[in-house]
ROKOL-221830 format. One record per residue: residue in one letter; residue number from 1; x, y, z of N, C-alpha, C, O in turn. Coordinates in steps of 0.001 Angstrom, whole numbers, always signed. Atoms other than C-alpha are relative to their C-alpha. Layout:
! residues N
A NUM X Y Z X Y Z X Y Z X Y Z $
...
//
This chain:
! residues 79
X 1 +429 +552 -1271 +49064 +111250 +68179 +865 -1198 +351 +1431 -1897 -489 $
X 2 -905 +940 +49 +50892 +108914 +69968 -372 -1629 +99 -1370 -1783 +804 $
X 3 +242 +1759 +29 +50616 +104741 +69712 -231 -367 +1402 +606 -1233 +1652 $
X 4 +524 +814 -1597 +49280 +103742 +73552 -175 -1049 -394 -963 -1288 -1309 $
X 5 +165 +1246 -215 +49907 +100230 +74206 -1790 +446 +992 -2505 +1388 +1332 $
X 6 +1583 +3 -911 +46693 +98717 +76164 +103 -1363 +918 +712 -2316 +433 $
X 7 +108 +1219 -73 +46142 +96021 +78397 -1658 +214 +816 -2424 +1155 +607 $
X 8 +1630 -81 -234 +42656 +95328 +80248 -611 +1562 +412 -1536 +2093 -203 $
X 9 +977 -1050 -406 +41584 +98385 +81911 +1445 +1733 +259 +1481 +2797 +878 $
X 10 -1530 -1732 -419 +45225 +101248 +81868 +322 -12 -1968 -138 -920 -2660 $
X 11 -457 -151 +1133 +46670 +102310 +78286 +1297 +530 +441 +1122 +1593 +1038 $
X 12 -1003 -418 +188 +50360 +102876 +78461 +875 +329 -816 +924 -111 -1964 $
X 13 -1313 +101 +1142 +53467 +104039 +77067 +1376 +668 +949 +1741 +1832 +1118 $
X 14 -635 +371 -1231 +56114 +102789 +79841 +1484 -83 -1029 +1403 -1125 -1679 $
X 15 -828 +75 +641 +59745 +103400 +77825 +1255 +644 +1423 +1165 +1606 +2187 $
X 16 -969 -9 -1034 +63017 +103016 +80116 +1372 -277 -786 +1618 -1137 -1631 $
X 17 -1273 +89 +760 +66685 +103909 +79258 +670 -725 +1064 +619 -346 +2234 $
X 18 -697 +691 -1436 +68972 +100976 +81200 +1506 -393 -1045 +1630 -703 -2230 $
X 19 -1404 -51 +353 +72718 +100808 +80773 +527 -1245 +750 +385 -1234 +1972 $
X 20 -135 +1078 -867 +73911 +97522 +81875 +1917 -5 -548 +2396 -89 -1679 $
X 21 -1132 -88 +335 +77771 +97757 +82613 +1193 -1619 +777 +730 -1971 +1861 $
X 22 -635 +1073 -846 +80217 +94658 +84030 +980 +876 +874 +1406 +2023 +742 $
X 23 -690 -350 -1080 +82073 +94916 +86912 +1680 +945 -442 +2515 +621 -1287 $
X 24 -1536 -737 +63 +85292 +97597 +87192 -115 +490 -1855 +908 +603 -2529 $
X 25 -54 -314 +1259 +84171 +98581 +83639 +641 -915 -1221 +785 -491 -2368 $
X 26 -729 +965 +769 +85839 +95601 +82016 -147 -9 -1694 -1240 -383 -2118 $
X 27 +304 +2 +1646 +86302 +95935 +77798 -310 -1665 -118 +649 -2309 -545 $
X 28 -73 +1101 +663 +84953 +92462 +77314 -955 -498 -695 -942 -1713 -888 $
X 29 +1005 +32 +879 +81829 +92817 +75139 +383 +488 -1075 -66 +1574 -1439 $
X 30 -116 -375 +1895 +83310 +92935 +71364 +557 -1272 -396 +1010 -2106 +389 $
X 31 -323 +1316 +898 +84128 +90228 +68693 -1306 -1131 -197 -2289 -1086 -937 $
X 32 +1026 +1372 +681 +82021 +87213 +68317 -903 +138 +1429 -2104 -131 +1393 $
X 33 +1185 -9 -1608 +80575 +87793 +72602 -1017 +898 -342 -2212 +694 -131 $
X 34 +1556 -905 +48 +78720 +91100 +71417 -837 -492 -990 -2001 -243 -676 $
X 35 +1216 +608 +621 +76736 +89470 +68852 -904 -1310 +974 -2126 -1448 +1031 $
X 36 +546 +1159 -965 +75940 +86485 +71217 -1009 +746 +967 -2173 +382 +1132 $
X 37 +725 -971 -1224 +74736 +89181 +73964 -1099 +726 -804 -2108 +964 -139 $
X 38 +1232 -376 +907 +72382 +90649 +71087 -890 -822 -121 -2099 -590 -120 $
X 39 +1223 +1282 +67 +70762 +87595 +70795 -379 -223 +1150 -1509 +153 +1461 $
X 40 +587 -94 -1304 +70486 +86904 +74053 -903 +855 +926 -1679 +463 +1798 $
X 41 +995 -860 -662 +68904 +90008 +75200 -1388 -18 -1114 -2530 +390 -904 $
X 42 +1503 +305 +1008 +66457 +89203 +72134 -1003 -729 +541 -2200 -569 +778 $
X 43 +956 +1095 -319 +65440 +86404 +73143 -1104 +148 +1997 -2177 -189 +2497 $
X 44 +584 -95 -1656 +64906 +87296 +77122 -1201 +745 -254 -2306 +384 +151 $
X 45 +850 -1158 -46 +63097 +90371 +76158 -1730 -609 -721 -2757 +43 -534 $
X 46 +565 +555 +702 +60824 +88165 +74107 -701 -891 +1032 -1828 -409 +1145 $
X 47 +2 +1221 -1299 +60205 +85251 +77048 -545 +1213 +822 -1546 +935 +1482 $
X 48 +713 -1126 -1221 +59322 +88669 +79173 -1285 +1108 -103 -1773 +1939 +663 $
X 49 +885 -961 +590 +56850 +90219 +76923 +129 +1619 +4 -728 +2503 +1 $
X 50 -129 -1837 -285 +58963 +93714 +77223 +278 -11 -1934 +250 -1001 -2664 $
X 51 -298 -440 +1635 +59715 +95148 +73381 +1247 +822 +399 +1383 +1718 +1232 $
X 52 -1391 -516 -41 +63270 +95868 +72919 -12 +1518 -1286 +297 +1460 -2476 $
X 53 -118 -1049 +984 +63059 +99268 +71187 +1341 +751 -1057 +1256 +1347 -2130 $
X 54 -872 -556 +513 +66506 +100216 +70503 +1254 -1081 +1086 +936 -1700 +2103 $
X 55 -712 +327 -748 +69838 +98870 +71726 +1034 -76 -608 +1016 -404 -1795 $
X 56 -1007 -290 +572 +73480 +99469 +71441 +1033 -915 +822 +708 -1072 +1999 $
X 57 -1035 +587 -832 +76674 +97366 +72708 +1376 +343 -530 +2069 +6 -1490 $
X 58 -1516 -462 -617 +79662 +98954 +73791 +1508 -523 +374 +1633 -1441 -437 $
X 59 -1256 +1020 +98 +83043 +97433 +74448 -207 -132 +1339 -131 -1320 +1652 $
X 60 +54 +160 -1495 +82553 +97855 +78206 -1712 +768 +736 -1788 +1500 +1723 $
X 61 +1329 -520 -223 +78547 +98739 +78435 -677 -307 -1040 -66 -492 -2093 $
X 62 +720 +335 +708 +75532 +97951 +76738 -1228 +1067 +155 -1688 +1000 +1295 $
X 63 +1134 -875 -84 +72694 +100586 +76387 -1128 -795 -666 -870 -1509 -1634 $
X 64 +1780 +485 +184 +68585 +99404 +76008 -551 +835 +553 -455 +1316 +1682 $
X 65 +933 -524 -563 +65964 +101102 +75552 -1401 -597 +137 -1761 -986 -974 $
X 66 +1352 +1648 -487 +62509 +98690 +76882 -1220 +946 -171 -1289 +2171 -70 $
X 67 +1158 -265 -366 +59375 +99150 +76846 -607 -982 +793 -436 -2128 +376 $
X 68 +70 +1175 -839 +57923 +97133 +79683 -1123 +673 +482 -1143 +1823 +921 $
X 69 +1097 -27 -365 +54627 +96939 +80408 -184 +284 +1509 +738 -66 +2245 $
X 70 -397 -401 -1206 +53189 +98527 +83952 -430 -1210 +1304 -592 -1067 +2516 $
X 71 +74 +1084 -984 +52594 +94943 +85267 +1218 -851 +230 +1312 -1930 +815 $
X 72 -1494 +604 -749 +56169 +94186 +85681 +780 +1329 +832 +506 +2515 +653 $
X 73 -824 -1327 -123 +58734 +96340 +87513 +1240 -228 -984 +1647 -1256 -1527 $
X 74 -1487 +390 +515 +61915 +97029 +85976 +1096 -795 +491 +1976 -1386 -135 $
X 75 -1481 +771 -633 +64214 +95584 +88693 -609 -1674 -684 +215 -2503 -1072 $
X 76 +315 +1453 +369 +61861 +92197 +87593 +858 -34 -1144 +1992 -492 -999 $
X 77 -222 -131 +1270 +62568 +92708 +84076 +1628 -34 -209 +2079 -780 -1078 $
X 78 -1237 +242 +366 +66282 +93208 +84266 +958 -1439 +1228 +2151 -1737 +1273 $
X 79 -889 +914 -780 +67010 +90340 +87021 -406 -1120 -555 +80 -2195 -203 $
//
């Protein structure tokens, strides 16, 4: 059976794949920046009450997968 989050009166299980890429595809997420950007999306995701389930960083893209509760939207969550 599966794990349903809960909050007062809905039970969810709200999981979103988001690819966050920089402009013109630019390689400039590797070396000592992609660990920095790991932490950083730690910590936001944390401050936003979403659960970072999985996440990968790319040389020119970053893949997350969120779980974000259905009292935020996503555009909130990633701006």
């Amino acid at each position: 059976m599966r794990e349903w989050q809960s909050l007062a009166h809905v039970k969810w299980e709200c999981k979103y794949h988001v690819v966050i890429v920089p402009k013109y595809r630019k390689k400039v997420l590797y070396g000592r920046l992609r660990g920095e950007v790991g932490k950083i999306i730690r910590q936001l995701c944390r401050q936003k009450e979403v659960e970072l389930i999985e996440g990968h960083a790319m040389p020119d893209h970053i893949h997350l997968v969120l779980s974000i509760p259905p009292k935020y939207s996503v555009s909130m969550v990633i701006g």
